[in-house]
N, C-alpha and C positions, 0 to 999 in steps of 0.2 A: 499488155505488160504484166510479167509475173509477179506473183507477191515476194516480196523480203524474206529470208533464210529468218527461219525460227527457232528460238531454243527449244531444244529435245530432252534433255539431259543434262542434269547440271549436280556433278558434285563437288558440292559446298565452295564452289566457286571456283575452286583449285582446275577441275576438267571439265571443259563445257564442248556438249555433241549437237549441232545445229541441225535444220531438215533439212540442209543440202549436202552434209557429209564431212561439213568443214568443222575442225576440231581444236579448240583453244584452250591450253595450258598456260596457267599462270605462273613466272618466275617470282610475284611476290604473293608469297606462303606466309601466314601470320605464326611464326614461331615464338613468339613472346612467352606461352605458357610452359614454354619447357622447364624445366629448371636447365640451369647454365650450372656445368662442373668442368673445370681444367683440370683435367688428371695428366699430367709433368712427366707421367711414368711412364708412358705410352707414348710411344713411337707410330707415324702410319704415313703412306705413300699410295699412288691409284697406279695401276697397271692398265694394260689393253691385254682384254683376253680373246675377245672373239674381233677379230677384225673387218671378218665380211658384214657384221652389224655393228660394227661402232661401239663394242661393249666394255663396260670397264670394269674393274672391282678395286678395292683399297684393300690394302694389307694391316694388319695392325701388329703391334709385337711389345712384350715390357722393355722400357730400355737397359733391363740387365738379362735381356734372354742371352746374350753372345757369351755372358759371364757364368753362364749355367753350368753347371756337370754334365748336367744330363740331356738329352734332346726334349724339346716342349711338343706337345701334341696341338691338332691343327682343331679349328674349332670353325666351320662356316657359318654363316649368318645370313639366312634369306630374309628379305625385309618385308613388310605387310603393305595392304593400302590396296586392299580388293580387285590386286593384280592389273587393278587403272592407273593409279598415281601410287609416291613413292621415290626414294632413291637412295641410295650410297651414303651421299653429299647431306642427307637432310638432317638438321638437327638432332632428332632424335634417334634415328638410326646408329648418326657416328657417336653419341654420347653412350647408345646400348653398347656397340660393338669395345670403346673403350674402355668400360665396365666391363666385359667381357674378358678381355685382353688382361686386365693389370686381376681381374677376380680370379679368374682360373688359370694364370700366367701361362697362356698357349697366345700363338700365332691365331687372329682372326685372319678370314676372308670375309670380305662381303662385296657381291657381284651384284650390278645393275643385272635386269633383264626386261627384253620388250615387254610394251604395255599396252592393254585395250587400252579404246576399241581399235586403235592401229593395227595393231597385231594378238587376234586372239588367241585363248587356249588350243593347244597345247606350246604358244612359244615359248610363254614363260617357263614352262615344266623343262622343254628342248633348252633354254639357255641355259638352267640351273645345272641340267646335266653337263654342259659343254662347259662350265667353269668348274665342276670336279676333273672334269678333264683333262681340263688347262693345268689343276695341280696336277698328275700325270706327267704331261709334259714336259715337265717342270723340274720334278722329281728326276726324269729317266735323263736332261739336258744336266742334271747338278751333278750325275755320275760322271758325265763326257766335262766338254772345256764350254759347255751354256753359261750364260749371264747370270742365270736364277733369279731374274726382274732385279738386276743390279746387288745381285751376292744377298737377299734375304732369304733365301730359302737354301743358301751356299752349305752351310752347316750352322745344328743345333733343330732343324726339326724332324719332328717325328711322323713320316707319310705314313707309316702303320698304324698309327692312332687319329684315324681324322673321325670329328662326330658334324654331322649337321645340325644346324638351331635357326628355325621356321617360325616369325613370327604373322600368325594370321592366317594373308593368304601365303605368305613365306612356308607355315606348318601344313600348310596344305599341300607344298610344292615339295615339302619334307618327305611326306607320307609317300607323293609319287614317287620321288626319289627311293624309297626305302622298296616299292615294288617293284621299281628297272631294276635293283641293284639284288634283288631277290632271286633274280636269276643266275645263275654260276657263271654262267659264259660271260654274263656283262661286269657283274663284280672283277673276274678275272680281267679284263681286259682295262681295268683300273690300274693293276698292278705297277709300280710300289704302292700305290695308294690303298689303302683298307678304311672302309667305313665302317665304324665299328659300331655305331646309334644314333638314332636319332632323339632331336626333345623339341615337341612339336607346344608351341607358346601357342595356347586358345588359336589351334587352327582350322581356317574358314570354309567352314563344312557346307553343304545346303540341301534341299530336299525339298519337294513340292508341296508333302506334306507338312506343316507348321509343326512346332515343338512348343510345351507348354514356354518354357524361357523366350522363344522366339514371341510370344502373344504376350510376355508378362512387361515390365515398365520398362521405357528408353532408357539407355544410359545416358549420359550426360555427351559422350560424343559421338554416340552409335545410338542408330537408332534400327528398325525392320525395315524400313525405306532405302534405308542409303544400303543397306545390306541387297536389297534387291535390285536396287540401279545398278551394283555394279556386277552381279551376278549375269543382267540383261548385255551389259558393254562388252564383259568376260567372256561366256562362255561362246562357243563356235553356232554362227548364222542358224537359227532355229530349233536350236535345242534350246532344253528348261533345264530347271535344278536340279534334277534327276539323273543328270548327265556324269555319267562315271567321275568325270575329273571335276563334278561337284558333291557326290554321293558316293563317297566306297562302297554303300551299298545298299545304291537303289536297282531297279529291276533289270537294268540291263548292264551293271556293275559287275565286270568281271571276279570270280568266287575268289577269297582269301586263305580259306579254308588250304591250300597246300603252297601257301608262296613262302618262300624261307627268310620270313618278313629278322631284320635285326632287333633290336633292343629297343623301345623305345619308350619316353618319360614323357606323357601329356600333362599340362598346364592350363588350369583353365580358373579365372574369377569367379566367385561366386554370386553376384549378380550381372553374368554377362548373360546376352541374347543368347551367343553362341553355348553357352555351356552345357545343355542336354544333349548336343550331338558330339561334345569333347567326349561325357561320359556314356554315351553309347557305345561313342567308338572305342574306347579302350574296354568298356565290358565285352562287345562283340569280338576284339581280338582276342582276350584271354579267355573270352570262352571256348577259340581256335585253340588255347594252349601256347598264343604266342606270351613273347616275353613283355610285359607293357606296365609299367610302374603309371597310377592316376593320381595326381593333385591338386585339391581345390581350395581354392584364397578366399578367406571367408570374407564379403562386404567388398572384394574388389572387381574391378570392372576393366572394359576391355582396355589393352596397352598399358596395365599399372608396372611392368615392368619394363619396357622399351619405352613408354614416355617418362619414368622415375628411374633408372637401374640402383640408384644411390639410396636407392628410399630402404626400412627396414624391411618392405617385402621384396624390394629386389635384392636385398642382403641376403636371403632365407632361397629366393629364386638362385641363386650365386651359388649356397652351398646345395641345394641342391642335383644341380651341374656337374659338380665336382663330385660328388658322391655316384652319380650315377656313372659319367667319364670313369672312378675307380673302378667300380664294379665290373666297368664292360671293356677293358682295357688290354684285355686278353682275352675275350669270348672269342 
């Protein structure tokens, strides 16, 4: 008689990976520590974007975008949770994306995308791109007699101004986005759609080697561990940290040195684990000469602005958005 299936993996109780392959997710998530905000001003609905995988995203929009002059600009939102756990629907995602919505008064998206260890990397990066697409879509169906997911995207947005916002392993998923999209041919084939930058929130870098931040104190909800569990569920059957789509640039990390990388504004706390490879990475791009704005939140830790958006650093996170959104509005 065999022994009983044993746990393998378990984060924080939410995903639990057994020795026999069998994989349990939990529907009750202790969301209590969020803060609760009803912002009234905001409007939102879910879509089906990819239907051969069951994927969805929500729209979000202010409820006076139809009364606008002008067209509003589109704003995505990949959500974090070390590309294991996560979603749409979860508290704090849809609290960021409504802050999002009524702060920079643009149309949100935010798209679910598979999740280890179900489906490893690169799915998540493959869905992120197939819900830019979906606006595509979308956009080319609102010129003819399309629906536009029930007339929200009918009239008042602006597909020429769309930016991506990566929280985590979402800013991770950012980054890859910004190198498919680095290419001409594939940018082009966006069209109407233009991504004009990305703003990558403390995203989920890794590397074999440790960083001094990586060895220095746990945060209070991250720790080195849980960072590396889920790196383990994440990345593709036998590779390590080092793995391109955890490393921009570990050893076998395709060069950046000539990708016609877009615009982008990194975020990172200043007592997070992650924050030496936030600031690598923007020193190593602008060393390229790319265009890469760095800023660091002093005594803040990871998700101080997707689990707070209301808070005074998600106020400063807000205008910073918007500032950057100007400036790259026309590049």
């Amino acid at each position: 008689m065999g022994s009983l299936p044993h746990l393998v993996e378990d984060c924080m109780g939410v995903l639990q990976l057994y020795s026999d392959g069998t994989i349990f997710r939990s529907k009750n998530v202790d969301f209590s520590w969020i803060p609760v905000v009803d912002d009234s001003t905001v409007l939102f609905k879910d879509c089906l974007f990819d239907k051969k995988h069951s994927l969805y995203l929500r729209l979000y929009k202010p409820a006076t975008a139809a009364a606008e002059p002008s067209k509003i600009p589109v704003v995505y939102y990949l959500h974090g949770g070390g590309f294991c756990v996560g979603s749409r629907a979860w508290p704090n995602s849809h609290i960021c994306c409504t802050r999002l919505a009524s702060g920079l008064g643009v149309l949100v998206v935010a798209p679910d995308y598979r999740l280890a260890p179900e489906h490893r990397l690169p799915a998540a990066m493959d869905d992120a791109h197939e819900a830019v697409k979906w606006l595509r879509d979308q956009a080319s169906s609102c010129e003819g007699d399309g629906c536009c997911c029930d007339g929200w995207l009918t009239n008042g947005v602006d597909f020429d101004r769309v930016f991506i916002v990566g929280d985590s392993s979402g800013g991770n998923m950012a980054h890859q986005l910004a190198v498919r999209l680095s290419n001409e041919a594939a940018a082009d084939e966006l069209r109407p759609v233009r991504v004009r930058g990305y703003i990558l929130l403390a995203p989920f870098f890794g590397g074999v080697a440790r960083t001094k931040s990586e060895e220095g104190p746990s945060e209070a909800l991250l720790n080195l561990e849980i960072l590396d569990r889920f790196w383990r569920l994440s990345m593709p059957a036998g590779e390590d940290r080092d793995h391109p789509l955890a490393n921009p640039f570990g050893p076998t990390s395709p060069s950046l040195e000539w990708a016609a990388l877009g615009p982008i504004l990194a975020m990172v706390g200043g007592d997070e684990l992650l924050k030496d490879r936030v600031g690598d990475y923007a020193r190593r791009l602008l060393s390229m000469g790319k265009k890469v704005e760095y800023v660091e939140f002093e005594g803040k830790q990871h998700g101080f602005f997707t689990n707070n958006p209301y808070s005074d650093a998600g106020s400063r996170v807000i205008e910073l958005i918007r500032e950057f959104m100007l400036k790259n509005s026309n590049n």
